[in-house]
Biotite code that builds the C-alpha atoms (Angstrom):
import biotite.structure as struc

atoms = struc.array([
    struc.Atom([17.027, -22.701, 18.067], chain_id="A", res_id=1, res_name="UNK", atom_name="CA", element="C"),
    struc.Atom([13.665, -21.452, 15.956], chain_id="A", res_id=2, res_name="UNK", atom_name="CA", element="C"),
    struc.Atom([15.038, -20.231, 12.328], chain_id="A", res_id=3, res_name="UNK", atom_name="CA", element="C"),
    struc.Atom([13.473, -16.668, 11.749], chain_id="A", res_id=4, res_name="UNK", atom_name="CA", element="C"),
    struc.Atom([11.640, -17.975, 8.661], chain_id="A", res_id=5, res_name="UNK", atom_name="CA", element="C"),
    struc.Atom([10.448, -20.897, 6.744], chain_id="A", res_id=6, res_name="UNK", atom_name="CA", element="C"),
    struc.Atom([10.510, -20.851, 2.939], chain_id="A", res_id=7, res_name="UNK", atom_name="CA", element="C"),
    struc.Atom([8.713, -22.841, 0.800], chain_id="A", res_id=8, res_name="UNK", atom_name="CA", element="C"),
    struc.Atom([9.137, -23.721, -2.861], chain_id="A", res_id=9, res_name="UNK", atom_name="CA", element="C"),
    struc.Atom([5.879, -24.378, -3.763], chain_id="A", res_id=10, res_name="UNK", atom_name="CA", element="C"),
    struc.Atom([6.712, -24.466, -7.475], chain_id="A", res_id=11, res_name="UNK", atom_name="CA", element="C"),
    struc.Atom([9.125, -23.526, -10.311], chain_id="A", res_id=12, res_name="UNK", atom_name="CA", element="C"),
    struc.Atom([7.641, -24.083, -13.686], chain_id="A", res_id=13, res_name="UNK", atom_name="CA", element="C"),
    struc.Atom([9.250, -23.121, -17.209], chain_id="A", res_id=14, res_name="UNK", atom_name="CA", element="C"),
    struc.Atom([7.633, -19.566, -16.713], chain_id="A", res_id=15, res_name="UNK", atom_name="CA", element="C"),
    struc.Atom([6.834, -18.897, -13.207], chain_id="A", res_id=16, res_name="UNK", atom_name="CA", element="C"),
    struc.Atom([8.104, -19.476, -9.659], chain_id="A", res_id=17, res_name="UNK", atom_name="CA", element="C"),
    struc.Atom([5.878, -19.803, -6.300], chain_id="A", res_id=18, res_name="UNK", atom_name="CA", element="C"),
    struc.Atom([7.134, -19.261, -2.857], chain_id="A", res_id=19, res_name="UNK", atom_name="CA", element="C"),
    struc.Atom([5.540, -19.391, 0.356], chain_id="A", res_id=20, res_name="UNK", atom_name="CA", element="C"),
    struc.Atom([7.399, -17.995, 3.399], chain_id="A", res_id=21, res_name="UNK", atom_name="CA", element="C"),
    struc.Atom([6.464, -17.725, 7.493], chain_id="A", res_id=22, res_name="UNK", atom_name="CA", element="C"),
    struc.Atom([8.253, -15.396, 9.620], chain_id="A", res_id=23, res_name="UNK", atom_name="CA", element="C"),
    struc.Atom([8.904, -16.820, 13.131], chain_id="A", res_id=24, res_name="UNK", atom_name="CA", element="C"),
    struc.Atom([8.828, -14.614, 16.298], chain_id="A", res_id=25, res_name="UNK", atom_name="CA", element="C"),
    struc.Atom([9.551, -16.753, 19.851], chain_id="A", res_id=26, res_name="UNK", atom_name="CA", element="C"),
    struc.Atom([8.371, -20.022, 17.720], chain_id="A", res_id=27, res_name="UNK", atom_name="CA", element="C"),
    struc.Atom([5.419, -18.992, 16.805], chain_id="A", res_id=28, res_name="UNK", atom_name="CA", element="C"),
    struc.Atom([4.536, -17.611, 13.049], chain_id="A", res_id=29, res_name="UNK", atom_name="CA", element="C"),
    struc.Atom([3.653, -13.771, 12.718], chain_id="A", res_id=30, res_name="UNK", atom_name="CA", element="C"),
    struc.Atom([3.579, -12.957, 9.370], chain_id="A", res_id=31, res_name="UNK", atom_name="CA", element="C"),
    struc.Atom([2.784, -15.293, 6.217], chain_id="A", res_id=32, res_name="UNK", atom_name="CA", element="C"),
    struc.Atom([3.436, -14.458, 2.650], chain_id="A", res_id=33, res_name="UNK", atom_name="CA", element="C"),
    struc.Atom([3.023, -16.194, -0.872], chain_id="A", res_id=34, res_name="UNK", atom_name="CA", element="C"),
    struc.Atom([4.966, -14.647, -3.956], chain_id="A", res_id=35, res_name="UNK", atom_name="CA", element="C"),
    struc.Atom([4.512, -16.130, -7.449], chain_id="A", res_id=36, res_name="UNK", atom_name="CA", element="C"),
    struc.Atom([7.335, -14.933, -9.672], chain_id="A", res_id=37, res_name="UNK", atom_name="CA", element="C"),
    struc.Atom([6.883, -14.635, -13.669], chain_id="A", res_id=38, res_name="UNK", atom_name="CA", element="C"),
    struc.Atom([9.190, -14.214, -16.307], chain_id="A", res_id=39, res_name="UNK", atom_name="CA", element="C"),
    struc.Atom([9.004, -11.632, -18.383], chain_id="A", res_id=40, res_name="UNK", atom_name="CA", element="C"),
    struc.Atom([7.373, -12.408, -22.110], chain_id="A", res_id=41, res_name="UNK", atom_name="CA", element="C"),
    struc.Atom([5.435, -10.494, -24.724], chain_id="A", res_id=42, res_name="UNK", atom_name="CA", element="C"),
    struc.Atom([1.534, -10.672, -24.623], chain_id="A", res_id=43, res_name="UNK", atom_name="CA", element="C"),
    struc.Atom([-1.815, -8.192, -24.620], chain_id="A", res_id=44, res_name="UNK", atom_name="CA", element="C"),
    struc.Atom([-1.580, -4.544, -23.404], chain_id="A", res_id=45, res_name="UNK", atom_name="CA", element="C"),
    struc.Atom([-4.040, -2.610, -21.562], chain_id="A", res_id=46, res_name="UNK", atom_name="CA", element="C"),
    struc.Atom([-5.188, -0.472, -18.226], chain_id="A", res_id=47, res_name="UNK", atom_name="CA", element="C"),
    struc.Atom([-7.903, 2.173, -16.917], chain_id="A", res_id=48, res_name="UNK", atom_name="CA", element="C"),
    struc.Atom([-7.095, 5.624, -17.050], chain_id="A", res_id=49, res_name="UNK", atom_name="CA", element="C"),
    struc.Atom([-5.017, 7.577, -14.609], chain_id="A", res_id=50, res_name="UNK", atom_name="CA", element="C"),
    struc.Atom([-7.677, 9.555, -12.465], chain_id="A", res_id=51, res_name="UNK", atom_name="CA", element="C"),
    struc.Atom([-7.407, 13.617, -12.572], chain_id="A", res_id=52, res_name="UNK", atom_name="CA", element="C"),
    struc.Atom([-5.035, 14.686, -9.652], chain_id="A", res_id=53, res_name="UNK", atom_name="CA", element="C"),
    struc.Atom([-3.146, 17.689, -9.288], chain_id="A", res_id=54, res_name="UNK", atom_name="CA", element="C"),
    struc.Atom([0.763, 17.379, -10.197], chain_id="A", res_id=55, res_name="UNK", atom_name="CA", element="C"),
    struc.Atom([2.899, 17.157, -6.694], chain_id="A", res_id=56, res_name="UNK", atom_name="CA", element="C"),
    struc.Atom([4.530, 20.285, -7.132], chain_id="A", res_id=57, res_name="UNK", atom_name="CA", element="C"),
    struc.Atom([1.331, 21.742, -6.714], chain_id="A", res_id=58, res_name="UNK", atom_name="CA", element="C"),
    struc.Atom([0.791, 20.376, -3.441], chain_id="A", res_id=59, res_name="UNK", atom_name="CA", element="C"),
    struc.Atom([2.009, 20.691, 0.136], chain_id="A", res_id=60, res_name="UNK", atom_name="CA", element="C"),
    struc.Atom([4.907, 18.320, 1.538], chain_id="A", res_id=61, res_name="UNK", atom_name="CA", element="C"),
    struc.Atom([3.391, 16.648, 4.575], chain_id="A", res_id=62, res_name="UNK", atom_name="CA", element="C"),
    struc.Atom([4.210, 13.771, 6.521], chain_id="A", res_id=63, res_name="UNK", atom_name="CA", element="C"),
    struc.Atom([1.432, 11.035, 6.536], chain_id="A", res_id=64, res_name="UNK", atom_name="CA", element="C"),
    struc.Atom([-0.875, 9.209, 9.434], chain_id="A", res_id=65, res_name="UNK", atom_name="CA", element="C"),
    struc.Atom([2.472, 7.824, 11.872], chain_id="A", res_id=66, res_name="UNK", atom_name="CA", element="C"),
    struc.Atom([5.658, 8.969, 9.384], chain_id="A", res_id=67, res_name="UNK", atom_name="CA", element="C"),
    struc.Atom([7.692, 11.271, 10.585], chain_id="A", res_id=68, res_name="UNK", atom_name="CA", element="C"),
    struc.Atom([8.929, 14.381, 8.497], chain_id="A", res_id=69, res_name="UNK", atom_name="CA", element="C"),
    struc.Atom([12.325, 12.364, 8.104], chain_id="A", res_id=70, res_name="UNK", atom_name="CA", element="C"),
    struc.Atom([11.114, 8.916, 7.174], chain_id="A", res_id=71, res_name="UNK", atom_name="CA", element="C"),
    struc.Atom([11.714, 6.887, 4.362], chain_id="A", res_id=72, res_name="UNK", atom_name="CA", element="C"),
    struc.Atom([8.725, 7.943, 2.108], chain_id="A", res_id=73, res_name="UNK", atom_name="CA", element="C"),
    struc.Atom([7.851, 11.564, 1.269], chain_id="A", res_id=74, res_name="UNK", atom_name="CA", element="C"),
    struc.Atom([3.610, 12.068, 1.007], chain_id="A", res_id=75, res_name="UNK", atom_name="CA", element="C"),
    struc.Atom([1.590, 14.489, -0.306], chain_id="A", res_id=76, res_name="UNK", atom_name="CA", element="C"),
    struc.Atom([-1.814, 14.375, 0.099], chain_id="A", res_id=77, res_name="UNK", atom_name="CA", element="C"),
    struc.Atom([-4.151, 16.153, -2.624], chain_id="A", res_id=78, res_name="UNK", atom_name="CA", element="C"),
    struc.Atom([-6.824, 16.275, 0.236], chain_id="A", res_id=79, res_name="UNK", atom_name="CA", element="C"),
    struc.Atom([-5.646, 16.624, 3.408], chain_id="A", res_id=80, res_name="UNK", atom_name="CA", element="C"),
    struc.Atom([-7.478, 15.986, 6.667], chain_id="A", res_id=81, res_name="UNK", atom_name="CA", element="C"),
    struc.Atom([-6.658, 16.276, 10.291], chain_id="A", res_id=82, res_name="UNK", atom_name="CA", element="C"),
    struc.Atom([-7.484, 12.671, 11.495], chain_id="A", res_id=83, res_name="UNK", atom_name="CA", element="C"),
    struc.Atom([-8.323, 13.372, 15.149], chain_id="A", res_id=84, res_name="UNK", atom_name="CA", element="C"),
    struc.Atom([-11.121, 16.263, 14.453], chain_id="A", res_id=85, res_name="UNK", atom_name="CA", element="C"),
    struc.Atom([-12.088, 15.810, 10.623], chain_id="A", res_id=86, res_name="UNK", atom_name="CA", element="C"),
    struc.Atom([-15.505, 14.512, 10.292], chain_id="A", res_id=87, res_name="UNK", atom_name="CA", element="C"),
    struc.Atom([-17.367, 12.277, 7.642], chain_id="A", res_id=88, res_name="UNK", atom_name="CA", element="C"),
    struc.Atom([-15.911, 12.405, 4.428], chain_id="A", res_id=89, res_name="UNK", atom_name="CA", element="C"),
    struc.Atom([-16.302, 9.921, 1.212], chain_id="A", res_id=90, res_name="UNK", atom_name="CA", element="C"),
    struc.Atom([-14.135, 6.801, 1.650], chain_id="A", res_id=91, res_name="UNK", atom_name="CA", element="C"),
    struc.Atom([-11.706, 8.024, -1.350], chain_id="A", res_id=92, res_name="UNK", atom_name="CA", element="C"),
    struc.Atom([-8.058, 9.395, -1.029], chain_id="A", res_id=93, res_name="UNK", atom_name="CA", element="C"),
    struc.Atom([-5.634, 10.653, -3.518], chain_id="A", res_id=94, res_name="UNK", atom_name="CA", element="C"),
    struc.Atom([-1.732, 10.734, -2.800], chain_id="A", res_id=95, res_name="UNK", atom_name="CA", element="C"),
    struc.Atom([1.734, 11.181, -3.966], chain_id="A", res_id=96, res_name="UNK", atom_name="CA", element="C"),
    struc.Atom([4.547, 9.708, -2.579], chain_id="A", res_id=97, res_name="UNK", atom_name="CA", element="C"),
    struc.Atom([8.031, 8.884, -3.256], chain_id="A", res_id=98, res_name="UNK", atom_name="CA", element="C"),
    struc.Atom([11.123, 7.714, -1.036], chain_id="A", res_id=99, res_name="UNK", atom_name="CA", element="C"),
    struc.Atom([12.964, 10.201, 0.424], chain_id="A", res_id=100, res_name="UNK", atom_name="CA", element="C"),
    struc.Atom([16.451, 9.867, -1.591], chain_id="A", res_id=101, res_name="UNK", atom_name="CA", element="C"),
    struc.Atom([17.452, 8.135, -4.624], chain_id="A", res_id=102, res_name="UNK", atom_name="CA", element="C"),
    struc.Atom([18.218, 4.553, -4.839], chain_id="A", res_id=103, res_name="UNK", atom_name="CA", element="C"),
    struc.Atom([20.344, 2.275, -7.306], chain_id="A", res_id=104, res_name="UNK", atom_name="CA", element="C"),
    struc.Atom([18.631, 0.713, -10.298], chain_id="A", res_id=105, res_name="UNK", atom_name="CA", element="C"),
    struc.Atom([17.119, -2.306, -8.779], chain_id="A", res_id=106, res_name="UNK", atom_name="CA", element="C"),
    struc.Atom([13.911, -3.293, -9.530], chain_id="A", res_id=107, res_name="UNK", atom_name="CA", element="C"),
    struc.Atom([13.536, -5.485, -6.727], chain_id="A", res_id=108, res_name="UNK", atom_name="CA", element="C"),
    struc.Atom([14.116, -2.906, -4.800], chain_id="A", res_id=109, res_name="UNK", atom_name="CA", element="C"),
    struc.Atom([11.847, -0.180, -5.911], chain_id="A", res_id=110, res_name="UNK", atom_name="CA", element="C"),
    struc.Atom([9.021, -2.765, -5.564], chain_id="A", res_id=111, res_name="UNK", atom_name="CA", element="C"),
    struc.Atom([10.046, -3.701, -1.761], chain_id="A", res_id=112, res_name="UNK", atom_name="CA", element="C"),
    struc.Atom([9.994, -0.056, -1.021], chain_id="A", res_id=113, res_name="UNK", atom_name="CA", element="C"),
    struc.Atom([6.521, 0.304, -3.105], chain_id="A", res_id=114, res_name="UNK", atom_name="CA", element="C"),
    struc.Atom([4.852, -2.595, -1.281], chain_id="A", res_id=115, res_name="UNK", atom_name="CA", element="C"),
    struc.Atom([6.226, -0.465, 2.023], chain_id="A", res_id=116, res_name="UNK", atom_name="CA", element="C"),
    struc.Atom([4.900, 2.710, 1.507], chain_id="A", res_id=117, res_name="UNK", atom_name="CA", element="C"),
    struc.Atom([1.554, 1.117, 0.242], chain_id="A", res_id=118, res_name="UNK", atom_name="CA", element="C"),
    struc.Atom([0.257, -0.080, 3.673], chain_id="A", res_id=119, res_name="UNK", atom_name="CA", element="C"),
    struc.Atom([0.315, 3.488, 5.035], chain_id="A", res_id=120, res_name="UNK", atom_name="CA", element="C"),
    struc.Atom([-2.392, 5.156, 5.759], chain_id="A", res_id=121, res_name="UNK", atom_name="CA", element="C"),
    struc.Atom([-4.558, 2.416, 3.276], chain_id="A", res_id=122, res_name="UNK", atom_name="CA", element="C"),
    struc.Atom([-6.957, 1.261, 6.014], chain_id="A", res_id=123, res_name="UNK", atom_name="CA", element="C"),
    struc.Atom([-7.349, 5.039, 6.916], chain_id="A", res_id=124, res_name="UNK", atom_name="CA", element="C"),
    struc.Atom([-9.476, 5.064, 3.633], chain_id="A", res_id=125, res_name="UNK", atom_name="CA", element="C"),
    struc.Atom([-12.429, 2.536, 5.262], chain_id="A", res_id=126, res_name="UNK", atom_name="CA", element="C"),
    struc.Atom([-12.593, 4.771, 8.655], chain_id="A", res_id=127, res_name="UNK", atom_name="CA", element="C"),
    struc.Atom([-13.358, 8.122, 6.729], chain_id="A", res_id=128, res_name="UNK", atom_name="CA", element="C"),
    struc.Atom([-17.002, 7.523, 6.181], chain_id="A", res_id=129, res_name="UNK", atom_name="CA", element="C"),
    struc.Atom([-17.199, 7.347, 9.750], chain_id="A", res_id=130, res_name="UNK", atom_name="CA", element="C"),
    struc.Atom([-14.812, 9.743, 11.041], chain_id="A", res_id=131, res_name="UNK", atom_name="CA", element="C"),
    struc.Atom([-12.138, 7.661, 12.361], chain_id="A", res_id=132, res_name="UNK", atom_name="CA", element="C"),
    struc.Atom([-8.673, 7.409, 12.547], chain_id="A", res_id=133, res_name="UNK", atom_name="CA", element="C"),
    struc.Atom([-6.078, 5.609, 14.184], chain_id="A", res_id=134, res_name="UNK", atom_name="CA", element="C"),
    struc.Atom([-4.770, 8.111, 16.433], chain_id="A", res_id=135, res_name="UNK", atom_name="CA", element="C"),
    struc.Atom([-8.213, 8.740, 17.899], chain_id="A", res_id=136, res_name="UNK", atom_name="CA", element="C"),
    struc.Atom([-8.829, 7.145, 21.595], chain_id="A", res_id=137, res_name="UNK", atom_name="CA", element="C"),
    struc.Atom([-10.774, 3.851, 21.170], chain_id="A", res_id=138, res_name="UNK", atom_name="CA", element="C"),
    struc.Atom([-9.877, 3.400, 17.531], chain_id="A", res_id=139, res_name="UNK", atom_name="CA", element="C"),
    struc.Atom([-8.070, -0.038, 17.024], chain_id="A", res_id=140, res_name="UNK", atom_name="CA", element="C"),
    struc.Atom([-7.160, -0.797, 13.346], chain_id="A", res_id=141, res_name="UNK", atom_name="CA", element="C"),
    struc.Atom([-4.945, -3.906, 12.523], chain_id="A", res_id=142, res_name="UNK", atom_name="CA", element="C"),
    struc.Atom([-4.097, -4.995, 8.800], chain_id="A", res_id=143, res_name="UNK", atom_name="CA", element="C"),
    struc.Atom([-5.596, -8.797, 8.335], chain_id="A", res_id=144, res_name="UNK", atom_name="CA", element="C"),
    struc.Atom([-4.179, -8.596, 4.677], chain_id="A", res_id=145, res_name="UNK", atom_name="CA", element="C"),
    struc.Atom([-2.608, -7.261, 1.950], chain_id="A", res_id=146, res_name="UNK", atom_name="CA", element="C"),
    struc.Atom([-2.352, -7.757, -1.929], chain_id="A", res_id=147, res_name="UNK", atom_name="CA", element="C"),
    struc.Atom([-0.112, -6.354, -4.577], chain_id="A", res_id=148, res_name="UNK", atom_name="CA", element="C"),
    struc.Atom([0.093, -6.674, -8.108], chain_id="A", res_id=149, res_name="UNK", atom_name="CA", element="C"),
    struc.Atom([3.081, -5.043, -10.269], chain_id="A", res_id=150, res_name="UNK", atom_name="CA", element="C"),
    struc.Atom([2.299, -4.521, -13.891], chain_id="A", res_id=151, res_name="UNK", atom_name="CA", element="C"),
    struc.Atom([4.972, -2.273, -15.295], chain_id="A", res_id=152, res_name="UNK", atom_name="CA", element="C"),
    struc.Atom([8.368, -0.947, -14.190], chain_id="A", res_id=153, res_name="UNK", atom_name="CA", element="C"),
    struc.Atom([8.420, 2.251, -12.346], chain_id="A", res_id=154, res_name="UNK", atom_name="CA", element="C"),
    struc.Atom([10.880, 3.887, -9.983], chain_id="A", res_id=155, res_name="UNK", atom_name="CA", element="C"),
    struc.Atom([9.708, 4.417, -6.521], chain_id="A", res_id=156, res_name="UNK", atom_name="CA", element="C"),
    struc.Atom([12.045, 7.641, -6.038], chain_id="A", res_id=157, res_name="UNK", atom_name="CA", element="C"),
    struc.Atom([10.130, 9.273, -8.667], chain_id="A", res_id=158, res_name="UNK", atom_name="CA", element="C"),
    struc.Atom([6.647, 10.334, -7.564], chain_id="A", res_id=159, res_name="UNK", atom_name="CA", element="C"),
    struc.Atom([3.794, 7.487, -8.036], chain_id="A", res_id=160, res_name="UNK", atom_name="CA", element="C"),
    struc.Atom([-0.236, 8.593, -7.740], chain_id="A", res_id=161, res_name="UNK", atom_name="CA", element="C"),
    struc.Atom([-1.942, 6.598, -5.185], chain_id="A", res_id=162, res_name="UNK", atom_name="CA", element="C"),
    struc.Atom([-5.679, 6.662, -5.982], chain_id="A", res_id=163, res_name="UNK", atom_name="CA", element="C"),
    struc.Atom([-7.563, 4.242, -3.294], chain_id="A", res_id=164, res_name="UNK", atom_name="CA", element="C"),
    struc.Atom([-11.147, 3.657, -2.492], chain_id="A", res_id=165, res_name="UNK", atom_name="CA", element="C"),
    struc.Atom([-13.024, 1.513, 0.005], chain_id="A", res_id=166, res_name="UNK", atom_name="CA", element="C"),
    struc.Atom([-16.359, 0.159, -1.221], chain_id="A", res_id=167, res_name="UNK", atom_name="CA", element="C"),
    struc.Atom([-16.998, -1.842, 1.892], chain_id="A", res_id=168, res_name="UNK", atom_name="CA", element="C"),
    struc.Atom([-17.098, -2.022, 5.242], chain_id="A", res_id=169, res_name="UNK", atom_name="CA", element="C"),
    struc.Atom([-18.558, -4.782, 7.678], chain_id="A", res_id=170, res_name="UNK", atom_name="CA", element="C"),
    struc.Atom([-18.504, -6.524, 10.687], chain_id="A", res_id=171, res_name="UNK", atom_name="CA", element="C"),
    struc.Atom([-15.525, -4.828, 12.072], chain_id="A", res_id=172, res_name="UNK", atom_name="CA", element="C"),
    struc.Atom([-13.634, -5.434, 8.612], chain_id="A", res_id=173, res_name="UNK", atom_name="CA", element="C"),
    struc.Atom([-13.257, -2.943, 6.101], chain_id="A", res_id=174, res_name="UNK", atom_name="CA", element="C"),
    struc.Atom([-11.766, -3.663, 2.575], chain_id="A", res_id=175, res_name="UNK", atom_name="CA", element="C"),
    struc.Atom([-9.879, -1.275, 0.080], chain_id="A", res_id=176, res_name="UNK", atom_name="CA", element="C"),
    struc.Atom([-7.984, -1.214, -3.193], chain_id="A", res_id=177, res_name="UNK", atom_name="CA", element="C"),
    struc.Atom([-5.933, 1.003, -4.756], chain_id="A", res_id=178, res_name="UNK", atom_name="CA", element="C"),
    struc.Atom([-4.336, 2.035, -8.210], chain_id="A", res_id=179, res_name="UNK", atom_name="CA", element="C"),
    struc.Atom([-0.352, 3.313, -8.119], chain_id="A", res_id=180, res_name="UNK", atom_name="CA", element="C"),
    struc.Atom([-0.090, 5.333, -11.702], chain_id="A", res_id=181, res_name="UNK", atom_name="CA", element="C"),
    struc.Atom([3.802, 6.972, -12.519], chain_id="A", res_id=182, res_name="UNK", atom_name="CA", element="C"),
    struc.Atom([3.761, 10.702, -14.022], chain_id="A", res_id=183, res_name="UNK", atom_name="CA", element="C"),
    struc.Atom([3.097, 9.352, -17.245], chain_id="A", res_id=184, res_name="UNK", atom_name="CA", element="C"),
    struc.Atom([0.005, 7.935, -16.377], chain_id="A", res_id=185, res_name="UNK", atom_name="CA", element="C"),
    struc.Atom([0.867, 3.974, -16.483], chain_id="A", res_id=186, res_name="UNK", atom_name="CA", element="C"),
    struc.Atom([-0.565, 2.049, -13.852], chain_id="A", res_id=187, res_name="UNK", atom_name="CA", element="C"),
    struc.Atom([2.089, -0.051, -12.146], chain_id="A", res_id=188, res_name="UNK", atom_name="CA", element="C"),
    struc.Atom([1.142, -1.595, -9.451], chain_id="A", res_id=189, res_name="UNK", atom_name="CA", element="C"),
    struc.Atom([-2.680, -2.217, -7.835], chain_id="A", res_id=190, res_name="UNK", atom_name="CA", element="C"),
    struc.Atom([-3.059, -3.054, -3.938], chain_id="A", res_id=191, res_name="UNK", atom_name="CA", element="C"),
    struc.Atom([-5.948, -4.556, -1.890], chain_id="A", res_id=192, res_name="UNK", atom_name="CA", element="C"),
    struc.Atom([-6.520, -4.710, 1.481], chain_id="A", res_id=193, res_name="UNK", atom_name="CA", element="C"),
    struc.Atom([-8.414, -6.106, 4.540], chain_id="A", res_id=194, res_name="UNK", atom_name="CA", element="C"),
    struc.Atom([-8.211, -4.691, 7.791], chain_id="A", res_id=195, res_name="UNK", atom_name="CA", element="C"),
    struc.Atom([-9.531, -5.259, 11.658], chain_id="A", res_id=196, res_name="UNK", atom_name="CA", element="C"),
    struc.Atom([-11.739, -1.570, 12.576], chain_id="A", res_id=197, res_name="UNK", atom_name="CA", element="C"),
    struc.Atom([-12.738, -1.597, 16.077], chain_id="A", res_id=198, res_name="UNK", atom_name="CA", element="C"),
    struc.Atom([-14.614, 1.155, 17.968], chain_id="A", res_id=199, res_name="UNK", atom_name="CA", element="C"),
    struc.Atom([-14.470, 0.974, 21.861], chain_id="A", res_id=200, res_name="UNK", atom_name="CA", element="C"),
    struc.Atom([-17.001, 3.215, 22.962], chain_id="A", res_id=201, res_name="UNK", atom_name="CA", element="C"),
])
């Protein structure tokens, strides 16, 4: 019998903790990820501005790229686009999003659900240059990997800015980051991403 994962304890110092985990599908691996765990201390302070957005309220509920309307994370999108007919556009997006309903006062668990919501619609960001999306015919986009950072304590039920960029895209890869700010403007969390873009003409 194949266990569904392997962990690794690739190190527990005085201050931080690494872990290296393999999820198993039919015996072979399918997903690999490496967490490094710090404990919390005092040190330097700083971060880059929030970017201008407009507040949520302001905006239109939609459901983003493959959520449905009942799914786990509300989106709203300060720029909306219909990604089967839009055209070229810069390869920028602005977001809000938030889960759905309340949940308890876990940490852990806001940041699970943050690191969820994060990989949708990210890779979107790379294809807007040149008009793609996912749902077109002969689009194939496949995440290769994905980075997150959390600075500062937030609460994923409450809404978070999602300001991402992609300032490259090659050889059937495209890369993109992104900044997660809170209302008050901290940044909490920073995400980068490579992805698989394929065209079949």
């Amino acid at each position: 019998m194949h266990r569904p994962c392997d962990v690794d304890r690739i190190r527990d110092g005085a201050s931080f903790t690494t872990r290296r985990m393999v999820a198993i599908q039919h015996g072979e691996p399918i997903f690999h990820m490496s967490a490094s765990f710090h404990r919390r201390e005092e040190g330097v302070s700083h971060q880059c501005a929030m970017p201008e957005a407009p507040p949520p309220e302001d905006l239109t509920p939609r459901a983003g790229p493959r959520v449905r309307v009942e799914g786990p994370i509300e989106f709203r999108y300060v720029d909306p686009r219909d990604p089967v007919t839009a055209g070229p556009r810069p390869p920028h997006s602005q977001l809000w999003l938030r889960t759905a309903d309340a949940l308890p006062d876990d940490p852990l668990l806001h940041q699970a659900m943050l690191a969820y919501a994060s990989d949708y619609s990210f890779m979107g960001v790379a294809m807007q240059p040149h008009g793609l999306a996912f749902q077109q015919p002969g689009v194939q986009g496949v995440s290769l990997d994905h980075a997150m950072w959390f600075h500062r304590d937030f609460r994923c039920d409450d809404w978070l800015l999602y300001d991402a960029d992609s300032p490259s895209a090659e050889h059937a890869r495209g890369f993109c980051r992104g900044a997660l700010f809170d209302r008050a403007g901290r940044l909490v969390a920073s995400v980068a991403q490579e992805g698989l873009i394929r065209v079949r003409r």
